[in-house]
PDB file of N, CA, C and O in Angstrom:
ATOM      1  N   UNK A   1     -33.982 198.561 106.104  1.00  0.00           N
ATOM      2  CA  UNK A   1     -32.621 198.911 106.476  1.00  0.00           C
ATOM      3  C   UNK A   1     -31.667 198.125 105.577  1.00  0.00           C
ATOM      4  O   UNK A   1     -31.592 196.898 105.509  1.00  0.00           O
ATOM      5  N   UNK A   2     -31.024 198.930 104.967  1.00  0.00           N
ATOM      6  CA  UNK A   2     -29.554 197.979 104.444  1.00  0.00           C
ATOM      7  C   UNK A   2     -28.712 198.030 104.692  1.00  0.00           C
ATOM      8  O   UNK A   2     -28.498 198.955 105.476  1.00  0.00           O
ATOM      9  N   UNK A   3     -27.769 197.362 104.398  1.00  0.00           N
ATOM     10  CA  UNK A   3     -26.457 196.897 104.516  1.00  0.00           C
ATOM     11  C   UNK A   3     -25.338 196.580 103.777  1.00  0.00           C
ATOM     12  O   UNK A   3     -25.121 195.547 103.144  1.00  0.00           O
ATOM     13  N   UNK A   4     -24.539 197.709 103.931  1.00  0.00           N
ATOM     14  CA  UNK A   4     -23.661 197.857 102.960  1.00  0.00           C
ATOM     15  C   UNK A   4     -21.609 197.395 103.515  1.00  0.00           C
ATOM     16  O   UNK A   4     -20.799 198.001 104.217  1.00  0.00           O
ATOM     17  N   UNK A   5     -21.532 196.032 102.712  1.00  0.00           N
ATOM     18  CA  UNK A   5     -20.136 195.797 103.506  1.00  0.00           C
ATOM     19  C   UNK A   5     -19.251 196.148 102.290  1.00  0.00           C
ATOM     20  O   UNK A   5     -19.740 196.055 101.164  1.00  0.00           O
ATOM     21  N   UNK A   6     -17.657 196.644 102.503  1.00  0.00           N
ATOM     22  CA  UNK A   6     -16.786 196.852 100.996  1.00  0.00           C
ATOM     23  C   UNK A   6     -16.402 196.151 102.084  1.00  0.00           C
ATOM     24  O   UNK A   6     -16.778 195.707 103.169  1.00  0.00           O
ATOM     25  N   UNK A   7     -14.918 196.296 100.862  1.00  0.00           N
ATOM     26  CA  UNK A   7     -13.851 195.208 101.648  1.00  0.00           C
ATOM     27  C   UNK A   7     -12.435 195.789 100.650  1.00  0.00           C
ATOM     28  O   UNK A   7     -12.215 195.545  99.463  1.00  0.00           O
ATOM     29  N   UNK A   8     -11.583 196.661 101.658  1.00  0.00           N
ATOM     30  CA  UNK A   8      -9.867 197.085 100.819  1.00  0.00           C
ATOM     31  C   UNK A   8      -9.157 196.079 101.063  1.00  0.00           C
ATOM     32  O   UNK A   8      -8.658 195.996 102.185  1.00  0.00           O
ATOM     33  N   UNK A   9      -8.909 195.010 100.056  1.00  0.00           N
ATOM     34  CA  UNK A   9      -8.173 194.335  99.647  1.00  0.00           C
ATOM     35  C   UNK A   9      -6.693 194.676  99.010  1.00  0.00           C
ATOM     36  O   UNK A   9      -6.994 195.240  97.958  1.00  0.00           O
ATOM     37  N   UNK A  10      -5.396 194.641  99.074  1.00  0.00           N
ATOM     38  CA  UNK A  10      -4.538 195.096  98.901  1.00  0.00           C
ATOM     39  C   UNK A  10      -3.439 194.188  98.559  1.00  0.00           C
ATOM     40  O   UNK A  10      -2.670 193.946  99.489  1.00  0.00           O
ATOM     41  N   UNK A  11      -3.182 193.609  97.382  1.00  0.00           N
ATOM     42  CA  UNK A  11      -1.905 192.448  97.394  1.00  0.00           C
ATOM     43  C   UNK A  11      -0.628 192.871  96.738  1.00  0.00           C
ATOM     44  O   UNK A  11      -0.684 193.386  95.622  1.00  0.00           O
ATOM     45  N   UNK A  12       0.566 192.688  97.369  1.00  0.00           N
ATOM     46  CA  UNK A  12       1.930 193.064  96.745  1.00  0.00           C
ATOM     47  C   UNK A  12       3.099 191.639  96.334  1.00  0.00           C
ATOM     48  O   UNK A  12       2.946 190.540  96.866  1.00  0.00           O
ATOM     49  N   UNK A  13       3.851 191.830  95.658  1.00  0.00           N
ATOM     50  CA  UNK A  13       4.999 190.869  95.591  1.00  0.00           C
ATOM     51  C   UNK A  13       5.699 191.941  95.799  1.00  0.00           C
ATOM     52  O   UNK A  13       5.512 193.134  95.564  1.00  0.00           O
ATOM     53  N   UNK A  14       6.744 191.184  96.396  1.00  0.00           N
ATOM     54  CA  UNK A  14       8.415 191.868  96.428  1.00  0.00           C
ATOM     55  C   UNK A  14       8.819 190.812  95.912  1.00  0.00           C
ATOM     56  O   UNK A  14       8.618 189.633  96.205  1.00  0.00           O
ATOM     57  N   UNK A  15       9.763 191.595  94.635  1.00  0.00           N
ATOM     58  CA  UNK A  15      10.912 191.348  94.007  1.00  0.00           C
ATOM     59  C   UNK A  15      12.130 191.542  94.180  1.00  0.00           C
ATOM     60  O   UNK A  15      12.188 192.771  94.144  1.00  0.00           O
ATOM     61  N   UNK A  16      13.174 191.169  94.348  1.00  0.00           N
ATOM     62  CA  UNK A  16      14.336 191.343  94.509  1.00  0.00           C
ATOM     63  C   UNK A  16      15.144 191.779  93.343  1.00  0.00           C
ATOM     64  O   UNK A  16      14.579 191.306  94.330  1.00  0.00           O
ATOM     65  N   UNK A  17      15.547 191.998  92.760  1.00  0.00           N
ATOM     66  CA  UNK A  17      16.474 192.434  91.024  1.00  0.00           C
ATOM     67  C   UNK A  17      17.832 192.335  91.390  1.00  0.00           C
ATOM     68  O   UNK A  17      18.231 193.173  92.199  1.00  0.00           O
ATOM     69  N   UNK A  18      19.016 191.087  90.768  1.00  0.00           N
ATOM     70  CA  UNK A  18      19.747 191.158  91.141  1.00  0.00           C
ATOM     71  C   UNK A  18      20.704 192.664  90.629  1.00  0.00           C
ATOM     72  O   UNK A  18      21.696 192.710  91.357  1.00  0.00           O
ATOM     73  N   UNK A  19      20.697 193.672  89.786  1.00  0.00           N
ATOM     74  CA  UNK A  19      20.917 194.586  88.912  1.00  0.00           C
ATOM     75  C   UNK A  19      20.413 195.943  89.327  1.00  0.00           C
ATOM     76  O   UNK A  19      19.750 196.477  88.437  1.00  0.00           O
ATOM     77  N   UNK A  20      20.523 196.551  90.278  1.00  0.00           N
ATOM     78  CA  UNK A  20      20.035 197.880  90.694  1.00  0.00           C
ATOM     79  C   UNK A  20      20.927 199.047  90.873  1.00  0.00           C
ATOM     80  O   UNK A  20      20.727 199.930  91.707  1.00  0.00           O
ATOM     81  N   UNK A  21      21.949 199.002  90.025  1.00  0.00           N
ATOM     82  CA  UNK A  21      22.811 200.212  89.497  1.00  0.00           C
ATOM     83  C   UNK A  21      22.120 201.349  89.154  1.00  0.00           C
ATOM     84  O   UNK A  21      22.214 202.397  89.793  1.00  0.00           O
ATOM     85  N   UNK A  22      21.252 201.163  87.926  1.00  0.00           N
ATOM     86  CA  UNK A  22      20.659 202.036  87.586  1.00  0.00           C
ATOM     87  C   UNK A  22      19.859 202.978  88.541  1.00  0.00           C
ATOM     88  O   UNK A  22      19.252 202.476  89.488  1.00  0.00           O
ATOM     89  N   UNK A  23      19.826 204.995  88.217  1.00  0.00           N
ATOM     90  CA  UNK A  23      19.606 205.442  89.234  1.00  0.00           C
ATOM     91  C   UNK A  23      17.937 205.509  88.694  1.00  0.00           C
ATOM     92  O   UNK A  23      16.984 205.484  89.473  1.00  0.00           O
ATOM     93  N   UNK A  24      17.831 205.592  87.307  1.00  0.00           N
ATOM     94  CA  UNK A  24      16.425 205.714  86.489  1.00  0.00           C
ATOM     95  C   UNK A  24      15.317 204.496  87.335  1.00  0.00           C
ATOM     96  O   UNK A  24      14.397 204.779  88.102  1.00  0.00           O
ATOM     97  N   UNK A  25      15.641 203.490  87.019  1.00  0.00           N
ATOM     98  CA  UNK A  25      14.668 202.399  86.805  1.00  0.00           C
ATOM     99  C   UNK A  25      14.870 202.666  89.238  1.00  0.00           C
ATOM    100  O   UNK A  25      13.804 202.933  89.791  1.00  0.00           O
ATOM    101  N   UNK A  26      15.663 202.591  89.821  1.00  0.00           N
ATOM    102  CA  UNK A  26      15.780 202.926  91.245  1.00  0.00           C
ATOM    103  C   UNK A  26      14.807 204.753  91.519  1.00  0.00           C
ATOM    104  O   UNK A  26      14.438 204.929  92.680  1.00  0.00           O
ATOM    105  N   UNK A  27      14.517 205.775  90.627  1.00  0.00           N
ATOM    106  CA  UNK A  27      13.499 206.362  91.244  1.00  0.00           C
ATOM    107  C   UNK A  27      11.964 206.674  90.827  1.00  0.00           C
ATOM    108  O   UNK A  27      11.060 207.376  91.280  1.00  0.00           O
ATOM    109  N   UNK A  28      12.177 205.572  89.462  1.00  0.00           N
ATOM    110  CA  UNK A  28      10.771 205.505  88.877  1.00  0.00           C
ATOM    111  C   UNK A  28       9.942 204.234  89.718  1.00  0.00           C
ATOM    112  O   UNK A  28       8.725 204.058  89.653  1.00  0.00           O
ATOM    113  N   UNK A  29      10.854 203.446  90.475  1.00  0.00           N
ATOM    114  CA  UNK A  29      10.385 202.403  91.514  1.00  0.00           C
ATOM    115  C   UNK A  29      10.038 202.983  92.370  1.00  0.00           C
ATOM    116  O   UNK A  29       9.006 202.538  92.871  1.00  0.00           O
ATOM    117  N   UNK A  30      10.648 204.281  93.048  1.00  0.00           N
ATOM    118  CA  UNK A  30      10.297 205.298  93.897  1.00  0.00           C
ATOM    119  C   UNK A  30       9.199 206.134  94.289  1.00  0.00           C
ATOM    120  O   UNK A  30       8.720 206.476  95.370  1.00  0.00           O
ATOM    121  N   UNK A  31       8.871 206.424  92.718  1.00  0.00           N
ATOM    122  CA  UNK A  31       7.830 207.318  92.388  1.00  0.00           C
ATOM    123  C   UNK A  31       6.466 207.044  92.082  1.00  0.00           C
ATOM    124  O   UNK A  31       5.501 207.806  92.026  1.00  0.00           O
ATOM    125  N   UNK A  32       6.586 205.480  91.843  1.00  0.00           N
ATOM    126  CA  UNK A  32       5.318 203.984  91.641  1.00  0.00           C
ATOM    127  C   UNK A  32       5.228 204.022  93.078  1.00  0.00           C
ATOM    128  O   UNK A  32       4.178 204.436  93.570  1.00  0.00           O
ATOM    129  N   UNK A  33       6.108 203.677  93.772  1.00  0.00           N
ATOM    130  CA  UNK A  33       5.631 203.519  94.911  1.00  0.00           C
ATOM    131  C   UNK A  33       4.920 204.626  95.909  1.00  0.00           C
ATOM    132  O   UNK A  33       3.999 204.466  96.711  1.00  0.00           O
ATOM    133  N   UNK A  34       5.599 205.684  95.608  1.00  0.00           N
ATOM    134  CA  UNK A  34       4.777 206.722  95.775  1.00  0.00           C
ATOM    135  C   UNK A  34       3.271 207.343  95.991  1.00  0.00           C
ATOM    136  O   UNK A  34       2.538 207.767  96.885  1.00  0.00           O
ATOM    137  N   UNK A  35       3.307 207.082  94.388  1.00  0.00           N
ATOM    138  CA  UNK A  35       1.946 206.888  93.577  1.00  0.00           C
ATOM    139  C   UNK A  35       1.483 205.865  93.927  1.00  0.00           C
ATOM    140  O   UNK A  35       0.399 206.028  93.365  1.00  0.00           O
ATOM    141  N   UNK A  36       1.361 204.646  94.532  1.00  0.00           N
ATOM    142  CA  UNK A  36       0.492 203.811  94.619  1.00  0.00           C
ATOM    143  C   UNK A  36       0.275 203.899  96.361  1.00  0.00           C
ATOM    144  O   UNK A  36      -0.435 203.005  96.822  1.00  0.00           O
ATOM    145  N   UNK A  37       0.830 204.898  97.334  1.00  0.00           N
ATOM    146  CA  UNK A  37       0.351 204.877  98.120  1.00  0.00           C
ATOM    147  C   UNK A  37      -0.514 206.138  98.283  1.00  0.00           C
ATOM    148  O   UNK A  37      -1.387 206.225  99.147  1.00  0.00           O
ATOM    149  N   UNK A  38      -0.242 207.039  97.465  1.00  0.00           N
ATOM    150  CA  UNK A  38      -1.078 207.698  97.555  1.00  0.00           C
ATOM    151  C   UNK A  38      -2.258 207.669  96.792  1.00  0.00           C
ATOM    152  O   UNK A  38      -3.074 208.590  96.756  1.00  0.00           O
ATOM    153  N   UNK A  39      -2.308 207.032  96.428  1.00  0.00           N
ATOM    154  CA  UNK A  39      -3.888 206.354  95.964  1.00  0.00           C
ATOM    155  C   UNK A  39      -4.576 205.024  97.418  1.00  0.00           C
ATOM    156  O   UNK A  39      -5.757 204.998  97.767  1.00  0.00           O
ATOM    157  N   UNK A  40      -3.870 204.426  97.793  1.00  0.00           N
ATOM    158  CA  UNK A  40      -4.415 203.478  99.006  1.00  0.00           C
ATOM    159  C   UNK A  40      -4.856 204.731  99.860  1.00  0.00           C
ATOM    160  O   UNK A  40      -6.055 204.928 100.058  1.00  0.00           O
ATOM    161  N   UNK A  41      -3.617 205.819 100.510  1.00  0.00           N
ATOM    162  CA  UNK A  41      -4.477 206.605 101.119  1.00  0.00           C
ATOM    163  C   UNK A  41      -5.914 206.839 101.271  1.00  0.00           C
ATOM    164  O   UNK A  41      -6.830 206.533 102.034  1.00  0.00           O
ATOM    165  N   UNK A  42      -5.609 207.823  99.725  1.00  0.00           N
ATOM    166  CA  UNK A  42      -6.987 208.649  98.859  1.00  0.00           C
ATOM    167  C   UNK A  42      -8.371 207.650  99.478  1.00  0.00           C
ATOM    168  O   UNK A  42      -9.232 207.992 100.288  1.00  0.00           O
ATOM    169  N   UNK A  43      -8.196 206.268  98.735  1.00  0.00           N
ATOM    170  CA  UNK A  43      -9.445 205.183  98.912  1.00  0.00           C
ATOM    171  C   UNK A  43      -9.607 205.042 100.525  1.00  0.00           C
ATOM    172  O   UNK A  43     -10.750 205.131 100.975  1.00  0.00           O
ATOM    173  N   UNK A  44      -8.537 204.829 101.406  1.00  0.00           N
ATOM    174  CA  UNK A  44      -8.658 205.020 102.976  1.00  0.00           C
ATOM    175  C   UNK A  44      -9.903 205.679 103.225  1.00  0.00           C
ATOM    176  O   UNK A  44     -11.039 205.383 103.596  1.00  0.00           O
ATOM    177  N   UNK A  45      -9.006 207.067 102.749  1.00  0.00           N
ATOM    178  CA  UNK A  45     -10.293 208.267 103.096  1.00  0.00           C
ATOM    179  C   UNK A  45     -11.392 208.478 102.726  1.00  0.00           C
ATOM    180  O   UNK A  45     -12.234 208.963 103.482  1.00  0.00           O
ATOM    181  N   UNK A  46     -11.593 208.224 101.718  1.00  0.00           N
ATOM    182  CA  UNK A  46     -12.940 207.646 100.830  1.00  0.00           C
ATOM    183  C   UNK A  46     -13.628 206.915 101.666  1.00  0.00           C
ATOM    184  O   UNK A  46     -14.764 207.295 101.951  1.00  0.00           O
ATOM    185  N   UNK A  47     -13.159 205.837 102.186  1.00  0.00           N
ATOM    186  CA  UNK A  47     -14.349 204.818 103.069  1.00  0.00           C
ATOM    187  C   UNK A  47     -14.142 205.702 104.194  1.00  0.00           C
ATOM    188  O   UNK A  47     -15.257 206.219 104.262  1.00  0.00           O
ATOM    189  N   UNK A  48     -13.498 206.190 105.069  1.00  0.00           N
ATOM    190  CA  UNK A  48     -13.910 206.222 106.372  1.00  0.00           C
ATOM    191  C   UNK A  48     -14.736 207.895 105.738  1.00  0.00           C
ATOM    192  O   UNK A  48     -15.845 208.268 106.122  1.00  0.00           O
ATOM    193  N   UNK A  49     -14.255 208.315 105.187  1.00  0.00           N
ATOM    194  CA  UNK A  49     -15.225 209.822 104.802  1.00  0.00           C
ATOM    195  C   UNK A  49     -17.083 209.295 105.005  1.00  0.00           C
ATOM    196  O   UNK A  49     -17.953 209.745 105.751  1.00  0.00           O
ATOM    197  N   UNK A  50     -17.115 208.274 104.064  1.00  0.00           N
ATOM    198  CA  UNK A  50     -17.999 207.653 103.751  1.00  0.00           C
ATOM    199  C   UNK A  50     -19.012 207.133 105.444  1.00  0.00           C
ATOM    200  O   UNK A  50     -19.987 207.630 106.008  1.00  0.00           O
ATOM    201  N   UNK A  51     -18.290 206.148 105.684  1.00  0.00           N
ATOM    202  CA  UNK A  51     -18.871 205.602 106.977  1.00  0.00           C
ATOM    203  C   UNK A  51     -19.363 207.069 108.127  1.00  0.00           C
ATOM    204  O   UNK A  51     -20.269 207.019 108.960  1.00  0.00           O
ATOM    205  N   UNK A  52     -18.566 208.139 107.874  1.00  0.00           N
ATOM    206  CA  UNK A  52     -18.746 209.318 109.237  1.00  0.00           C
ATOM    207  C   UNK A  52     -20.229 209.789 108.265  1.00  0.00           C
ATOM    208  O   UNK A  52     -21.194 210.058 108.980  1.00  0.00           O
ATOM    209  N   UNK A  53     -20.423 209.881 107.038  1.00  0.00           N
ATOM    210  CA  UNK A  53     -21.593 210.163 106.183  1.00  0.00           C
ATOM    211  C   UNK A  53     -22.767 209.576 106.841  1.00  0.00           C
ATOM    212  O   UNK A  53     -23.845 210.144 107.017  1.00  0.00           O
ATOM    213  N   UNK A  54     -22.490 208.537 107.142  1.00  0.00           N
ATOM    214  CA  UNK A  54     -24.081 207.689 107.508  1.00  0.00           C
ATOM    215  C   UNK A  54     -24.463 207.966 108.634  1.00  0.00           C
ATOM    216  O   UNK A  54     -25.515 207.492 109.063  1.00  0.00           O
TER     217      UNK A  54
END
């Protein structure tokens, strides 16, 4: 029998910018962020897809 452990590890900084006029650099921050949750999702589902597999 084996045993298989992962582990979703996930680390962020928040930055503050004193300069957020700009509407560019305000929805490409938008769209990263976006994109990077929909990838945490994706991997979510990946493991629990995974675990209902076994």
């Amino acid at each position: 029998m084996s045993i298989e452990i992962k582990q979703l590890l996930i680390k962020s900084n928040i930055v503050q910018r004193q300069e957020c006029n700009e509407t560019d650099s305000a929805e490409e921050g938008l769209a990263a962020n976006e994109e990077l949750l929909a990838e945490c999702r994706r991997l979510v589902l990946d493991i629990l897809r995974e675990n209902k597999e076994r």
